[in-house]
C-alpha positions in Angstrom: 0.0 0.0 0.0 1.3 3.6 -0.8 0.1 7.1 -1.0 0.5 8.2 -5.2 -0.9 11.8 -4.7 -2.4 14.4 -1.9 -4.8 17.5 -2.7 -5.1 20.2 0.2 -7.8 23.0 0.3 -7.7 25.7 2.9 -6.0 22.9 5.0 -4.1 24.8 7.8 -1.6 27.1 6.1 -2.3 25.6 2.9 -4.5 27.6 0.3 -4.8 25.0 -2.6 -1.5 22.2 -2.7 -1.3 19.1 -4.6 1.8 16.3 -4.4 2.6 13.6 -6.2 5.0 10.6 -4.3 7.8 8.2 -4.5 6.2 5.0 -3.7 9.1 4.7 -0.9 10.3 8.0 0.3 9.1 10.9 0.4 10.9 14.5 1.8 9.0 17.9 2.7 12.3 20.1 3.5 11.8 23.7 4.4 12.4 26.5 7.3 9.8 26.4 10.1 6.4 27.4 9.9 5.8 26.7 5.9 3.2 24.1 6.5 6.2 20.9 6.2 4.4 18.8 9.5 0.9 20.0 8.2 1.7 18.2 5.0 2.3 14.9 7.3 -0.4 15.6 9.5 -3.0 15.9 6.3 -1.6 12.5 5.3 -2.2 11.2 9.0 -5.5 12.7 8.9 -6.5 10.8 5.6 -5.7 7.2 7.9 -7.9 8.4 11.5 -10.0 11.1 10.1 -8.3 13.8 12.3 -5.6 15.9 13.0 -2.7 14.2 14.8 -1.7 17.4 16.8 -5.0 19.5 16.7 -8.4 17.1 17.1 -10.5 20.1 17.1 -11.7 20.2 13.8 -12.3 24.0 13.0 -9.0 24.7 14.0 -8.0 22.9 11.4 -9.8 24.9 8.8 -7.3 27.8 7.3 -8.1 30.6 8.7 -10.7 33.4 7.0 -12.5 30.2 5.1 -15.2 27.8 5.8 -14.0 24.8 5.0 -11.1 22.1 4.1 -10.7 19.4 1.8 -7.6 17.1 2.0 -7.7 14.3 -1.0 -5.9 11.1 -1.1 -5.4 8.0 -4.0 -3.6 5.2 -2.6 -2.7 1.9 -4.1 -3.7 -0.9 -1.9 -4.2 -4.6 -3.3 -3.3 -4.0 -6.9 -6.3 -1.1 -7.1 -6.9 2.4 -6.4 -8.4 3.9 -3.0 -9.4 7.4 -3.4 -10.1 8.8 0.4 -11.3 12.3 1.0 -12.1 13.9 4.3 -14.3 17.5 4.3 -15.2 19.7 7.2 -17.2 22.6 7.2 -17.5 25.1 9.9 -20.4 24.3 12.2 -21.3 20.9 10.5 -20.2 17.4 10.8 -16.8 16.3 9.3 -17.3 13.9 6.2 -15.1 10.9 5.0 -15.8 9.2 1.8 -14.1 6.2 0.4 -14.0 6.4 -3.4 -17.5 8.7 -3.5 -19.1 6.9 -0.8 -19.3 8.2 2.8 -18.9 6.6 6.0 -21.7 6.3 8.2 -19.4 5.5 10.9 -16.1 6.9 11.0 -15.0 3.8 13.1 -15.6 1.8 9.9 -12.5 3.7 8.4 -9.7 3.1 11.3 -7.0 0.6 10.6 -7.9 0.6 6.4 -4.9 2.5 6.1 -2.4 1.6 8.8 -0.1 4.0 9.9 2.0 5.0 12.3 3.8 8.3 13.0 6.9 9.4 15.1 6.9 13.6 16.3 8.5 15.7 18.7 5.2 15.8 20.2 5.4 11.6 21.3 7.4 12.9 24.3 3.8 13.8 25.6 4.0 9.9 26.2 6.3 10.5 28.9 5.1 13.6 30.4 1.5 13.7 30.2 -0.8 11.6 32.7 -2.6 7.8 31.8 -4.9 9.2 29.2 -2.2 9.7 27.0 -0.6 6.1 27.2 -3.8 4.7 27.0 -4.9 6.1 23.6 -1.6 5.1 22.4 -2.5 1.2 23.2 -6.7 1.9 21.9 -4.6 3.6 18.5 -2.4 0.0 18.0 -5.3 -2.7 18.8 -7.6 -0.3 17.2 -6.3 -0.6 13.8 -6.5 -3.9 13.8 -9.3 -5.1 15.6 -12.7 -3.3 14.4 -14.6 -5.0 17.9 -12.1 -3.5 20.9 -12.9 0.2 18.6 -16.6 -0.5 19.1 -16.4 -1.4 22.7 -14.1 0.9 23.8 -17.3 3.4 21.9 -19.6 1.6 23.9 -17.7 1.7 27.4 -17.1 5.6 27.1 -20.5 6.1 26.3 -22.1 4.3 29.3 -19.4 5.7 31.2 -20.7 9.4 30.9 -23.6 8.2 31.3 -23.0 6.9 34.9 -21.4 9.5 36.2 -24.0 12.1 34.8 -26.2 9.7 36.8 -24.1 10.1 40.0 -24.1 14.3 39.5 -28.1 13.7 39.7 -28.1 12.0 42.7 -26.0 14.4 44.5 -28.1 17.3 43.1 -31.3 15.7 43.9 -30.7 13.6 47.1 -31.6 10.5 45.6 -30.3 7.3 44.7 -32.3 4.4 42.6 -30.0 1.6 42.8 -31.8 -0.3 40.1 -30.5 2.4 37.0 -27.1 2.2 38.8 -27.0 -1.8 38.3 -27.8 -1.3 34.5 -25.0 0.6 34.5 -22.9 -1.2 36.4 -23.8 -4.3 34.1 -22.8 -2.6 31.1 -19.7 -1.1 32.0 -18.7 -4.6 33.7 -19.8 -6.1 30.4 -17.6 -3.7 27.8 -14.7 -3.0 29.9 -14.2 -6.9 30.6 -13.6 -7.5 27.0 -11.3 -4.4 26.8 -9.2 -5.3 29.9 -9.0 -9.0 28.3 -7.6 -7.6 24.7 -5.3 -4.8 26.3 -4.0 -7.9 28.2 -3.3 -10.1 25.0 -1.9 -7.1 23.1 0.6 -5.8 25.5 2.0 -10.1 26.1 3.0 -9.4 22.4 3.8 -5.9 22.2 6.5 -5.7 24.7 8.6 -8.1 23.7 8.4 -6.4 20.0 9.4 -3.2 22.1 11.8 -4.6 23.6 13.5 -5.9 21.1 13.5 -3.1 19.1 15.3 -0.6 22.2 18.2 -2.6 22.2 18.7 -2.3 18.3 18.0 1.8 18.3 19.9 2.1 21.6 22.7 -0.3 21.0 23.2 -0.4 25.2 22.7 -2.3 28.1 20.5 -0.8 30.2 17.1 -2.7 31.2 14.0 -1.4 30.3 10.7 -2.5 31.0 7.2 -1.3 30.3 4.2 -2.8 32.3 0.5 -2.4 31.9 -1.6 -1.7 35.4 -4.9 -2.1 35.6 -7.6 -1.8 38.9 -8.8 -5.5 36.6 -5.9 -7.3 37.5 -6.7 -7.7 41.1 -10.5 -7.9 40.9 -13.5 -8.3 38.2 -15.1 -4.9 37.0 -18.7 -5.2 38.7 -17.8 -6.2 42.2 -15.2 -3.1 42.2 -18.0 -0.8 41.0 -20.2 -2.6 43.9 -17.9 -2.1 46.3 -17.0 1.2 45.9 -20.0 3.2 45.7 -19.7 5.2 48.6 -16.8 6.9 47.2 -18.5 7.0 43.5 -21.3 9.2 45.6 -19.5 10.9 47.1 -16.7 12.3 43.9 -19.6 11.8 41.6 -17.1 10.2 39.3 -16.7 6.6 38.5 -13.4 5.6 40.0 -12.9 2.2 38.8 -13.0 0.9 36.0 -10.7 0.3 32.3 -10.7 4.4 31.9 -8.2 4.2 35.1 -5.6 2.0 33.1 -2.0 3.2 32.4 1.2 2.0 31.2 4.6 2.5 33.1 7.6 3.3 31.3 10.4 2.1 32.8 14.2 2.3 32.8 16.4 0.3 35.6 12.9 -0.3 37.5 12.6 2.9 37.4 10.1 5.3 36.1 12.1 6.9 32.7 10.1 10.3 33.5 12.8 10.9 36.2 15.4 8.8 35.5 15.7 8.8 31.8 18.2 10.7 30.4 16.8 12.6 27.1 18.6 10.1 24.9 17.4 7.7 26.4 13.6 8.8 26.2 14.2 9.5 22.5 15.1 5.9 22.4 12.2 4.5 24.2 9.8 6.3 22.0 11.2 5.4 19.2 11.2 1.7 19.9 7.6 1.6 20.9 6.4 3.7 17.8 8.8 0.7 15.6 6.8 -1.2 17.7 3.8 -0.4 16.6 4.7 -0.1 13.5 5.7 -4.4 13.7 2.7 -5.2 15.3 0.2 -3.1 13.0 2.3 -4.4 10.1 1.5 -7.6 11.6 -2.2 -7.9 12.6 -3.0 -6.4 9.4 -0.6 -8.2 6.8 -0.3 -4.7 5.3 2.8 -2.2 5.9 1.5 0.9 6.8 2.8 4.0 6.5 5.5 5.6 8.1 6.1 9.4 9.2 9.1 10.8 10.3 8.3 14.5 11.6 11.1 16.8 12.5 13.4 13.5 13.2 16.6 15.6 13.7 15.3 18.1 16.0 14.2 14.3 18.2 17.7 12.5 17.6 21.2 13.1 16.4 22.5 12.7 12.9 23.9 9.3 13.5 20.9 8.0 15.2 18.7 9.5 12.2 21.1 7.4 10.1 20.9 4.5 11.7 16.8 4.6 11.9 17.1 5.2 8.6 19.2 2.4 7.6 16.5 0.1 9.6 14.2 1.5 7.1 16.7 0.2 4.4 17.1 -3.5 5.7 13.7 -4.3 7.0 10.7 -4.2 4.5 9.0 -1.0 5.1 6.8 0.6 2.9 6.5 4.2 2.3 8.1 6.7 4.4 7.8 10.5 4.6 10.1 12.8 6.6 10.4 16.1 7.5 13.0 18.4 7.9 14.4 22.2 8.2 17.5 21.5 6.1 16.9 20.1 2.9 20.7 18.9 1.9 20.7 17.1 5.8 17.9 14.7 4.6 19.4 14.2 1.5 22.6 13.1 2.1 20.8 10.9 4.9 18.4 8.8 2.4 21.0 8.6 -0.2 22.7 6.2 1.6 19.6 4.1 1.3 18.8 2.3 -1.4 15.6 2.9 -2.0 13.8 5.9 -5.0 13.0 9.6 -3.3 11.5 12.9 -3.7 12.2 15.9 -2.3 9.8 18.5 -2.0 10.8 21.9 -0.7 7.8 24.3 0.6 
């Protein structure tokens, strides 16, 4: 599968912009703010149906117009896939697959795998449990259509509950009979979840794993671990048990929307004692990770983007990522980059047909 051309309309900086690609890699070189990680985040948008950095989708819209329309033909399975995702301002987004639109923009996820490496992954490391767990939905998702429906499903009842919980505080009441329904459900959705984020992770880590010692090329131990409230006790009998406090925060406090991952380095967490090399590293290997696994699951290579990869590593790690890119069969790549004779030099070592596009 590769992307042969993208057409952008009043996408982010971009008036009207059309590209054509190298079936293997692709470069967007130019100085800072000329649109080079919009470019890869219209071509990450045409995968999930939204912005990578920016999921508000008006913000997304250039400003001063009403509307954006990024356009996509791929080649997948020997035929042509022409993907096309429209917003307008106060109206619902719109993604079509060669003329026909999506009723559910669920349907779409995992069609076109891909899998992107930014600056902006470090919010991995910073950032609280939400983060890490949309990063493990985003890898089962694309290749399991079911968990992306559940995981729907559980959110949903999930707002529902605690709206539920608000009411009784407001109101001085409680009905325990509503509160079971819910209970039920969440139990019911979030059992499944906990059971596939379980499977996934006893493959993904030792794909992760693996893939840190050949970007780091050291010695040091690291580890990452999946927590849940599950592990120690089935959904329903937690949300029985712990009413009081539900009551009294209004918020559900157990449940699969409490999972996280740790990151580890050394036992320790690689937040604090992670050197910035070595958190490059570990982000790295879990995006390659992905990538493996996706690549996997779904017997088709997805796509790769690069963004800004020297401002995230040195020159000799770029070349050496690079070079992975060379001896493993990966698909099509795209990179972006401030200095245009830098990423040159870089992907002529590999042996693979490029394009350079300077914005």
């Amino acid at each position: 599968m590769f992307l042969q051309s993208l057409s952008l309309l009043n996408y982010k900086n971009f008036e009207s912009e059309s590209f054509t690609f190298d079936p293997k890699i692709n470069c967007f070189v130019g100085s800072n703010g000329v649109g080079k990680t919009n470019a890869l985040d219209a071509i990450y948008h045409l995968s999930f149906g939204k912005s990578y950095f920016n999921p508000i989708t008006s913000q997304n819209i250039k400003h001063g117009e009403d509307f954006f329309v990024i356009e996509g033909v791929y080649e997948k399975n020997d035929r042509d896939e022409k993907i096309v995702v429209s917003a307008k301002r106060g109206q619902k987004k719109i993604i079509k697959r060669n003329g026909k639109p999506y009723e559910k923009f669920s349907e779409h996820i995992g069609f076109l795998p891909l899998v992107i490496i930014s600056p902006a992954d470090r919010d991995l490391i910073i950032e609280g449990s939400e983060t890490r767990r949309k990063f493990m939905d985003g890898v089962i998702s694309q290749g399991d259509p079911e968990y992306l429906q559940k995981l729907i499903a559980y959110n949903k009842v999930l707002v529902q509950r605690n709206s539920l919980l608000k009411y009784f505080a407001a109101n001085s009441t409680f009905n325990q009979d509503t509160l079971d329904i819910y209970n039920e459900q969440l139990h019911s959705f979030g059992s499944v979840i906990f059971e596939k984020r379980t499977a996934f992770l006893e493959k993904f880590i030792p794909i992760f794993l693996k893939r840190y010692q050949s970007i780091s090329n050291s010695s040091e131990k690291v580890n990452l671990a999946y927590k849940s409230q599950l592990q120690e006790k089935e959904l329903l009998s937690l949300l029985v048990e712990n009413i009081t406090k539900d009551k009294f925060t209004q918020y559900t406090n157990y449940g699969i929307h409490k999972d996280d991952l740790y990151f580890e380095i050394e036992g320790h967490p690689i937040k604090k004692f992670g050197s910035q090399g070595q958190q490059k590293s570990y982000l790295i290997a879990l995006k390659l990770a992905q990538f493996d696994f996706i690549k996997a699951q779904s017997k088709v290579t997805p796509i790769l983007l690069l963004d800004d990869i020297f401002d995230k590593l040195d020159e000799q790690r770029v070349a050496q990522l690079i070079a992975l890119v060379d001896n493993e069969n990966f698909g099509q790549l795209f990179i972006s980059d401030t200095h245009g004779d830098r990423t040159e030099e870089v992907v002529k070592k590999v042996h693979q047909t490029y394009k350079m596009f300077q914005l």
